[in-house]
C-alpha positions as CSV (number, residue, x, y, z in Angstrom):
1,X,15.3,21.1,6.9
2,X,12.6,18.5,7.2
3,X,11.2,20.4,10.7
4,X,11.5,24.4,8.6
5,X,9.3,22.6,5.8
6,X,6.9,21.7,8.1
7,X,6.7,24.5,10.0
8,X,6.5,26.6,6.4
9,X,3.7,24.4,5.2
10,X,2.2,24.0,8.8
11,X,1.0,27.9,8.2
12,X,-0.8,26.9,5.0
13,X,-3.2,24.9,7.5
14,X,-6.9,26.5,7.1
15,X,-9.2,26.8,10.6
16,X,-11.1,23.4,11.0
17,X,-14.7,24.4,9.2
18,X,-18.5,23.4,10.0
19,X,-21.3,24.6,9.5
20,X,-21.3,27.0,12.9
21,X,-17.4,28.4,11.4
22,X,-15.8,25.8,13.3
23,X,-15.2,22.2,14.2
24,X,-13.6,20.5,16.8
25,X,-10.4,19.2,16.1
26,X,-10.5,15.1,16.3
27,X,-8.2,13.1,17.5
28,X,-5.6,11.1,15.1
29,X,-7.2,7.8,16.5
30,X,-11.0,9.0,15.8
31,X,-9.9,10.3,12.0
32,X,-8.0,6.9,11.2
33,X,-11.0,4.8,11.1
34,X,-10.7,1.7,10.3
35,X,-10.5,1.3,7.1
36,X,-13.5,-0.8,5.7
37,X,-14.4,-2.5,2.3
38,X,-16.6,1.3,1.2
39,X,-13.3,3.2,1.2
40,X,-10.7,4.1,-1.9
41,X,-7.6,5.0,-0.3
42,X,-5.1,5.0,-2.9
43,X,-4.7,4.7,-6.7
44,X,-7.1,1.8,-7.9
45,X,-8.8,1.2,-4.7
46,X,-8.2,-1.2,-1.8
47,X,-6.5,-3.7,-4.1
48,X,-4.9,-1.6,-6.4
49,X,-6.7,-3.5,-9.3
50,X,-10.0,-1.0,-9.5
51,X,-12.0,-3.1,-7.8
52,X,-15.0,-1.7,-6.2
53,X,-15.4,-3.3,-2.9
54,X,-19.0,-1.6,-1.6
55,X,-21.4,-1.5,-4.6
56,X,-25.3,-1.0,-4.2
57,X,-27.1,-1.7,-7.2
58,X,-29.7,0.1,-8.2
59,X,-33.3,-1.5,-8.6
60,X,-33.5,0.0,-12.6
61,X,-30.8,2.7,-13.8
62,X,-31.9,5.7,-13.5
63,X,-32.5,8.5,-16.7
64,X,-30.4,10.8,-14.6
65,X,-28.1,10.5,-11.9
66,X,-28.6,12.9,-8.5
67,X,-25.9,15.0,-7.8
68,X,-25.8,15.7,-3.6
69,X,-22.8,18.6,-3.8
70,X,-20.2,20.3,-5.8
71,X,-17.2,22.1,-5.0
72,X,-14.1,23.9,-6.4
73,X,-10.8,22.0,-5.2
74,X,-8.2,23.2,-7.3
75,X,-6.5,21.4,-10.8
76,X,-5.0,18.0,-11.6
77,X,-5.6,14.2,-12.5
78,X,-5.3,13.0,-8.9
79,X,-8.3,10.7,-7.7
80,X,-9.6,11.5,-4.7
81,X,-9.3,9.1,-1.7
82,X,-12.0,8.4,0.2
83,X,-11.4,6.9,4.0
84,X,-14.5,6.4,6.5
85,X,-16.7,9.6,6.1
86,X,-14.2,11.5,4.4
87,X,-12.5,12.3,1.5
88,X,-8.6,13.7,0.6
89,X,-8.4,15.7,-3.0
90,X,-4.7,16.4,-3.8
91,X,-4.5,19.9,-6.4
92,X,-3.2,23.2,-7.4
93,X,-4.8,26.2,-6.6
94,X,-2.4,29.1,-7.5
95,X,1.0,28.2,-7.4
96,X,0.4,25.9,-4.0
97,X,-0.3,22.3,-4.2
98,X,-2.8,21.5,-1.3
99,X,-4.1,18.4,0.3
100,X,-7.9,19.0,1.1
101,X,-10.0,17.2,3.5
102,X,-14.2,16.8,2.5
103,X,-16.7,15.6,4.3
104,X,-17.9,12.8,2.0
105,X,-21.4,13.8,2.7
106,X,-21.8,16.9,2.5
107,X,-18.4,18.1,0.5
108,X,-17.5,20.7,3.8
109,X,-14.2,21.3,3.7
110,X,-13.0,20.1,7.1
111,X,-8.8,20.9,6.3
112,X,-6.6,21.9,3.6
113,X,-3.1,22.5,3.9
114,X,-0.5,23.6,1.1
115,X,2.8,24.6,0.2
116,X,4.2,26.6,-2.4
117,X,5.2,24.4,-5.5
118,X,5.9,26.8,-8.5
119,X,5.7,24.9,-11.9
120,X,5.6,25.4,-15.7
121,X,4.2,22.3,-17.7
122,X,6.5,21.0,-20.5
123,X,5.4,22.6,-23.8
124,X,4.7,18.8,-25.3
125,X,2.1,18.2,-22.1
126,X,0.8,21.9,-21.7
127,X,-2.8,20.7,-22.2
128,X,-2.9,18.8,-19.5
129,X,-1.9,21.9,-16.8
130,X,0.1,21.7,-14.1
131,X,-2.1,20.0,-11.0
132,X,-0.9,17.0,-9.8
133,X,-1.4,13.7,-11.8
134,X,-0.3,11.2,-9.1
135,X,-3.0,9.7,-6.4
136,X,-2.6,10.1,-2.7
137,X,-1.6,7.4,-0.6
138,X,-3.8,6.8,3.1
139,X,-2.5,4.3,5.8
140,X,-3.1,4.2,9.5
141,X,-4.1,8.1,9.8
142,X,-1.5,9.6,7.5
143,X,-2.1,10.7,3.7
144,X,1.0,10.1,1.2
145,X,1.6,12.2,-1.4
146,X,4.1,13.4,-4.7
147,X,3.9,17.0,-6.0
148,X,5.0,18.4,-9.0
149,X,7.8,19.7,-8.7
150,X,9.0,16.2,-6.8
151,X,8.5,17.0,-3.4
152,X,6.9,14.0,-0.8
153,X,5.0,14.9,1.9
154,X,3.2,12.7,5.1
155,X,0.0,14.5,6.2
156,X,-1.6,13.7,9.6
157,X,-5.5,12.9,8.6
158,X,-7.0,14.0,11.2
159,X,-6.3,17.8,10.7
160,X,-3.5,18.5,7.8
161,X,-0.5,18.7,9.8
162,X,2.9,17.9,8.1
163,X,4.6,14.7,9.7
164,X,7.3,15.1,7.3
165,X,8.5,16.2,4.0
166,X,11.1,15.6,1.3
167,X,12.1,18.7,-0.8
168,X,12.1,17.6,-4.6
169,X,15.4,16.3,-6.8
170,X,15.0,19.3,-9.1
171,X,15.3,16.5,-11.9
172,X,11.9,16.2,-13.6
173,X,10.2,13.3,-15.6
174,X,10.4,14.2,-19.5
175,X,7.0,15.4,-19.9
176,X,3.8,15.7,-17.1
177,X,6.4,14.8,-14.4
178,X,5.6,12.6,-11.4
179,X,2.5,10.4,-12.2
180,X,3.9,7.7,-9.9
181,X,1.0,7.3,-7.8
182,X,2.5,5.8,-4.0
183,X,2.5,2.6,-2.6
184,X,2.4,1.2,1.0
185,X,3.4,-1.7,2.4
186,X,4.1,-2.8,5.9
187,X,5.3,0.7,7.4
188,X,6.9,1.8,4.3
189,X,6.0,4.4,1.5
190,X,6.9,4.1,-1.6
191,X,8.1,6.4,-4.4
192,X,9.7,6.7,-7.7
193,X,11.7,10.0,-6.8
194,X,13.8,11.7,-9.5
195,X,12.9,12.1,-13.1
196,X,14.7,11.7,-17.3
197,X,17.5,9.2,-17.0
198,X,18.0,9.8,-12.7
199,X,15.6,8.5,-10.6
200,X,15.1,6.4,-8.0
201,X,12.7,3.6,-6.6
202,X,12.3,4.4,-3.0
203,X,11.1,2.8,0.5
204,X,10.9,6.0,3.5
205,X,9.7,5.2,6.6
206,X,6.0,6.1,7.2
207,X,6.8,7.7,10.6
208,X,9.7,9.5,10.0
209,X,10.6,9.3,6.2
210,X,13.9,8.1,6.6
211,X,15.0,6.2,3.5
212,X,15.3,2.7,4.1
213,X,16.2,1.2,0.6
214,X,16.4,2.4,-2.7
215,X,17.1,1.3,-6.5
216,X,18.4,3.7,-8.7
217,X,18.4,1.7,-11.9
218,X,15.9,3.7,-14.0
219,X,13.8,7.2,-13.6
220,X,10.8,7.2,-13.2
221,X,7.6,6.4,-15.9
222,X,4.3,7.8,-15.3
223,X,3.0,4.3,-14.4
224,X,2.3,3.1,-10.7
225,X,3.0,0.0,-9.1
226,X,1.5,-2.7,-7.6
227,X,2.5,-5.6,-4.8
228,X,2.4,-9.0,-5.6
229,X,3.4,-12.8,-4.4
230,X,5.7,-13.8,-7.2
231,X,7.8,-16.8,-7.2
232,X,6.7,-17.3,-3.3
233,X,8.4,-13.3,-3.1
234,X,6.9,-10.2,-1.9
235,X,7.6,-8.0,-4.8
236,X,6.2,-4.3,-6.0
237,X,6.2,-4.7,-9.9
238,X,6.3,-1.3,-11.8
239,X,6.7,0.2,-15.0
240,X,9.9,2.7,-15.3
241,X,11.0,4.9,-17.6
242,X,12.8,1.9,-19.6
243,X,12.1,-1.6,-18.1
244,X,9.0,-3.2,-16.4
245,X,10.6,-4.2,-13.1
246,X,10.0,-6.8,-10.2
247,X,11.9,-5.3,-7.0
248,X,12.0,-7.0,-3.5
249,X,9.6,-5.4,-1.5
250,X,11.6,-5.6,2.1
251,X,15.3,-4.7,0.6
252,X,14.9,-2.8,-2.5
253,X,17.0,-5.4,-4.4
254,X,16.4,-6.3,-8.4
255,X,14.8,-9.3,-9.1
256,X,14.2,-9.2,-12.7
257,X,13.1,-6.9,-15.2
258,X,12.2,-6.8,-19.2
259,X,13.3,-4.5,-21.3
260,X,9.9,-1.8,-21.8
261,X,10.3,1.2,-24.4
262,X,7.4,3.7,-25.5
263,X,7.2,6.5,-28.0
264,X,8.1,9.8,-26.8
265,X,9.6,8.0,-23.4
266,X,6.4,7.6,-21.9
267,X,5.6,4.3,-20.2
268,X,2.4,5.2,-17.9
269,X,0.5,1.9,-17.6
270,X,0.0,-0.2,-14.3
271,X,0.2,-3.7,-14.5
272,X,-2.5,-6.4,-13.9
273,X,-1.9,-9.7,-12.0
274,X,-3.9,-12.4,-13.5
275,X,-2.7,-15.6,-11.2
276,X,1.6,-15.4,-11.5
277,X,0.6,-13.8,-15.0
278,X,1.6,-10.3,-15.1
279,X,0.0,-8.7,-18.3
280,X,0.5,-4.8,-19.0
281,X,0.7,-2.8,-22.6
282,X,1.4,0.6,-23.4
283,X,1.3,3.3,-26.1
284,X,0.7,1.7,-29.6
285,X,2.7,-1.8,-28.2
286,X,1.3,-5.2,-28.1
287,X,-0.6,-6.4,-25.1
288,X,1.5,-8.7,-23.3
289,X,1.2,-11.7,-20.2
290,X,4.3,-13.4,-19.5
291,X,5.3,-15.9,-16.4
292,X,7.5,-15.0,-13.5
293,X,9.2,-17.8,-11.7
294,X,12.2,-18.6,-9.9
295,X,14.1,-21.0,-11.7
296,X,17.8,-22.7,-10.2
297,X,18.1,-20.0,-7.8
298,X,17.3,-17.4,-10.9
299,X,14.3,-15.0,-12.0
300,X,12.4,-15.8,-15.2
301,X,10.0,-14.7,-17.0
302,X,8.5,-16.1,-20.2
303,X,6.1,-14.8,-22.8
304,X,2.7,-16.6,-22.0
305,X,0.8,-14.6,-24.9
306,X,0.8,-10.5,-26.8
307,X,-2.4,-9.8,-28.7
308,X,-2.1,-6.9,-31.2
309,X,-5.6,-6.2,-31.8
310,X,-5.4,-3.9,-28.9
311,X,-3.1,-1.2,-28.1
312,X,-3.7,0.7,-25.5
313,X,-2.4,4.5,-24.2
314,X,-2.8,6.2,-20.9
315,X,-6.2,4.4,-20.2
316,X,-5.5,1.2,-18.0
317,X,-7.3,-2.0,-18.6
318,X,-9.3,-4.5,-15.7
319,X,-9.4,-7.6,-15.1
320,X,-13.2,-9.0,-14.2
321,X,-12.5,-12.8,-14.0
322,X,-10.5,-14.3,-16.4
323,X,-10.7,-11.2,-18.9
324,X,-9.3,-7.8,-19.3
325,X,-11.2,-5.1,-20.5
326,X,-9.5,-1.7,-21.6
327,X,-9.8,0.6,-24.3
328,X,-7.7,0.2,-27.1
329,X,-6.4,3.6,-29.4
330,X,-7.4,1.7,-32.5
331,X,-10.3,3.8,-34.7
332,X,-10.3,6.8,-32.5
333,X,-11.1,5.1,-29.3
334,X,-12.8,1.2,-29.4
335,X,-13.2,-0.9,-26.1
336,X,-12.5,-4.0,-26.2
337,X,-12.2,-7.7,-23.9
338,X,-9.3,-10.2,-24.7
339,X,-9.0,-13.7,-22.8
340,X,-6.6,-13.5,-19.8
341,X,-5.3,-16.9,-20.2
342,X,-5.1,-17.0,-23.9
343,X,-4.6,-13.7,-25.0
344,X,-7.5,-13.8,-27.6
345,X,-9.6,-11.5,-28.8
346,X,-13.1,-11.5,-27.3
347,X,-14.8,-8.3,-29.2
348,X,-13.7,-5.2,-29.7
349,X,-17.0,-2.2,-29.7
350,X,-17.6,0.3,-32.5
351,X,-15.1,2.8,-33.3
352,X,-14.6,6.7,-31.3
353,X,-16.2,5.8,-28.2
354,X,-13.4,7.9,-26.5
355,X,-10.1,9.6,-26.5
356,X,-9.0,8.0,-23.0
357,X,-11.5,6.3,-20.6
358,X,-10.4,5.7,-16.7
359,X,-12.7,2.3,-16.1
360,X,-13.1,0.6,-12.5
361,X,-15.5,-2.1,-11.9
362,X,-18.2,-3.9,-9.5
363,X,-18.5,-7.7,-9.9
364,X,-19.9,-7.8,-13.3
365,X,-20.4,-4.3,-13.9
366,X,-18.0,-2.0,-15.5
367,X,-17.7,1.9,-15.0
368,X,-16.3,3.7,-17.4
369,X,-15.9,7.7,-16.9
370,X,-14.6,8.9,-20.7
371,X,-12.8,12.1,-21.0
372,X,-15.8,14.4,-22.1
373,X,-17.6,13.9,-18.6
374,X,-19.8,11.0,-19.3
375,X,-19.9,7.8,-17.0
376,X,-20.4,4.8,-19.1
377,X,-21.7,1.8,-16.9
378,X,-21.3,-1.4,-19.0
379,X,-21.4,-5.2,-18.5
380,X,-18.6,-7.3,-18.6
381,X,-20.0,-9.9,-20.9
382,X,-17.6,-11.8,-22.2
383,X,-18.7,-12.3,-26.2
384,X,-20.4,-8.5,-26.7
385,X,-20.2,-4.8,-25.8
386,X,-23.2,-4.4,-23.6
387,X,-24.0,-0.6,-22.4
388,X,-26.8,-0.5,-19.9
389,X,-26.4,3.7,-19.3
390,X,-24.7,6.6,-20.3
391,X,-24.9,10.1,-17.5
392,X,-23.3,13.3,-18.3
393,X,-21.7,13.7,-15.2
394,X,-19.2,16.7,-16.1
395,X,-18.7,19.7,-17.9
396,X,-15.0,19.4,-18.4
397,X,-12.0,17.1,-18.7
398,X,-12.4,13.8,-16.9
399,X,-8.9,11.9,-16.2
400,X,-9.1,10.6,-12.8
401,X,-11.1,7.2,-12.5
402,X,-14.8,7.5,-10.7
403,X,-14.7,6.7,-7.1
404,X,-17.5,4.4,-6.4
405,X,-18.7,3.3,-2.5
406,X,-22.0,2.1,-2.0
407,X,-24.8,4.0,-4.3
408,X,-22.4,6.9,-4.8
409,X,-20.0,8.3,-7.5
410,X,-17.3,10.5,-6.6
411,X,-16.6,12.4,-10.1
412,X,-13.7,14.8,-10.6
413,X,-12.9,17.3,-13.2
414,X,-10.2,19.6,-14.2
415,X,-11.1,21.6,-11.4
416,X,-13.9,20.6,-9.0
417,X,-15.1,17.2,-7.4
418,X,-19.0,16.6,-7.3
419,X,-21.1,13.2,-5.6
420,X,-23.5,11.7,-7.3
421,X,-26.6,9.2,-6.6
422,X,-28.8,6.6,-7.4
423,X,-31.2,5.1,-5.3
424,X,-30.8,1.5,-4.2
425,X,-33.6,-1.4,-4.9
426,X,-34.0,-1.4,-1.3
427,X,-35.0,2.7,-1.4
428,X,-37.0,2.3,-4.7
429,X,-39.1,-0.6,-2.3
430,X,-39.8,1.7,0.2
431,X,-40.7,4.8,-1.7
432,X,-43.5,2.6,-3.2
433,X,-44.8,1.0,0.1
């Protein structure tokens, strides 16, 4: 079955494009470059923790930013992944979800292949349309992805050939179904398959995608995960569609988990790591850190601090240092910074700054691109809110965090990705010698 998928999706494959109609088909080895600090290649960045690890700072922020190219890549919420020179965008177009490769500099498409994926949005969510909403995963010259109608697939980077592919549950997450952006971890992939009240956490083989563990003890939220060292454990830590989990990263196996319930069922945060502090909040609840530790042989964890001056929704907080900063839902939309080792307050800004805000950050700078298309750049000072720019950098709906690498900004839309520019110091020094 796996093979007839393949095969099915294999004819989905566009020609290889340039600029002369056609480009030579690279070798596996030369696509999977080396990954290096400049690239994104899954949800969050390298880290997983929206840190930006190639920032070139401009002299003075520009009045405008320059945008280098535009282009129509279909609908969704994914971010796009950007490995070496270039990029993956996951999306709908039609009733087929494709996997696109761009060249970063230019915004050629080089590949795209797709499969037919026929869905209908729940009523409750129909705003929000039916293109994916989970990130792509990249490792060692394969792309990792989770449609949504539940299907898995392993694309070959170098030219959009299906490795493998796992046909959907046909059990669905209540509401925008799979936002479980995937995970991977020393040669496996991993996934929160299933959906309302059947689901489960699982490892496949990034070779082959056989399954090699699995823990079916919650479906799925709308969350991702992220790796930690816990308790001197290797652990993936993520939010399901009942509980906040820790689960052994080589076996699969439980190792605690805390009780996690949202309004309307809809747990979609992913959790920050502040030392062996793990500190997460979601949908109108508290902000919470608490302590994991193995105890006598048994997991613990303990409350280390909840702040209620700052529920959040949707939009996941960073940590800069020993603070978070996140938007809170409070008065239509207020940023704030709370003390990740105290759990106090540091400022919260002036009321409706946004509806949702997806916020990465260099060093001491944060990024914020806001759900009506505007980037806010901000610093992370630690007793005011401090905007140094605002740019318009999209017409429509903005959900996926900005992709930054160097001086660009990889922004997309409800339907198109675009780069944008600012010059460096260095480039501002030579255009004036």
């Amino acid at each position: 079955m796996c093979r007839l998928n393949a095969l099915v999706a294999w004819m989905f494959v566009s020609v290889l494009l340039s600029a002369a109609g056609s480009e030579p088909a690279q070798s596996p080895a030369a696509a999977s470059t080396a990954q290096t600090r400049a690239d994104w290649p899954q949800w969050r960045g390298p880290n997983r923790d929206a840190s930006v690890g190639s920032f070139m700072a401009p002299g003075r922020w520009p009045e405008q930013l320059t945008m280098r190219w535009k282009v129509d890549v279909g609908l969704g919420y994914a971010t796009p992944i950007l490995v070496g020179s270039r990029l993956f965008m996951f999306a709908r177009q039609g009733d087929n979800e494709n996997m696109t490769a761009i060249d970063a500099a230019t915004g050629a498409v080089l590949w795209r292949t797709g499969y037919p994926a026929v869905f209908t949005m729940n009523s409750g969510a129909a705003q929000h349309g039916p293109g994916p909403k989970s990130t792509p995963a990249y490792s060692d010259g394969k792309v990792f992805s989770i449609g949504m109608t539940g299907i898995v697939t392993a694309f070959e980077a170098a030219n959009g050939r299906i490795i493998w592919q796992k046909p959907g549950t046909g059990v669905m997450p209540m509401f925008t179904t799979h936002a479980f952006s995937p995970l991977v971890d020393r040669g496996l992939v991993i996934f929160h398959i299933g959906g309302h009240n059947d689901g489960a956490l699982t490892a496949f083989d990034v070779n082959t995608g056989d399954v090699k563990w699995r823990w079916a003890g919650d479906g799925p939220g709308y969350g991702s995960p992220i790796l930690a060292e816990l308790g001197g454990t290797h652990q993936i830590i993520t939010l399901t569609q009942r509980r906040l989990v820790g689960v052994d990263a080589v076996t699969g196996i439980l190792l605690w988990e805390r009780p996690y319930t949202t309004p309307s069922t809809t747990n979609a945060q992913t959790p920050n790591l502040f030392g062996q502090t793990v500190i997460f909040g979601d949908a109108g609840n508290p902000v919470q850190a608490f302590a994991v530790s193995k105890q006598s042989n048994q997991w613990v964890t303990e409350v280390a601090w909840e702040n209620n001056d700052t529920p959040m929704r949707l939009s996941n907080a960073v940590l800069v240092g020993d603070r978070l900063f996140g938007l809170s839902t409070r008065n239509s939309g207020q940023y704030f910074a709370i003390d990740a080792k105290t759990g106090k307050t540091l400022w919260t800004s002036e009321p409706r700054q946004a509806l949702q805000a997806a916020i990465v950050h260099a060093g001491d700078l944060l990024f914020s691109l806001e759900n009506d298309g505007e980037l806010v750049i901000m610093r992370s000072n630690a007793s005011a809110f401090e905007v140094l720019h605002r740019y318009k950098v999209a017409q429509t709906e903005t959900w996926a965090p900005p992709v930054i690498s160097g001086n660009r900004v990889f922004i997309k839309d409800v339907g198109t990705l675009a780069l944008w520019t600012w010059d460096t110091a260095s480039q501002l020094d030579q255009s004036i010698h």
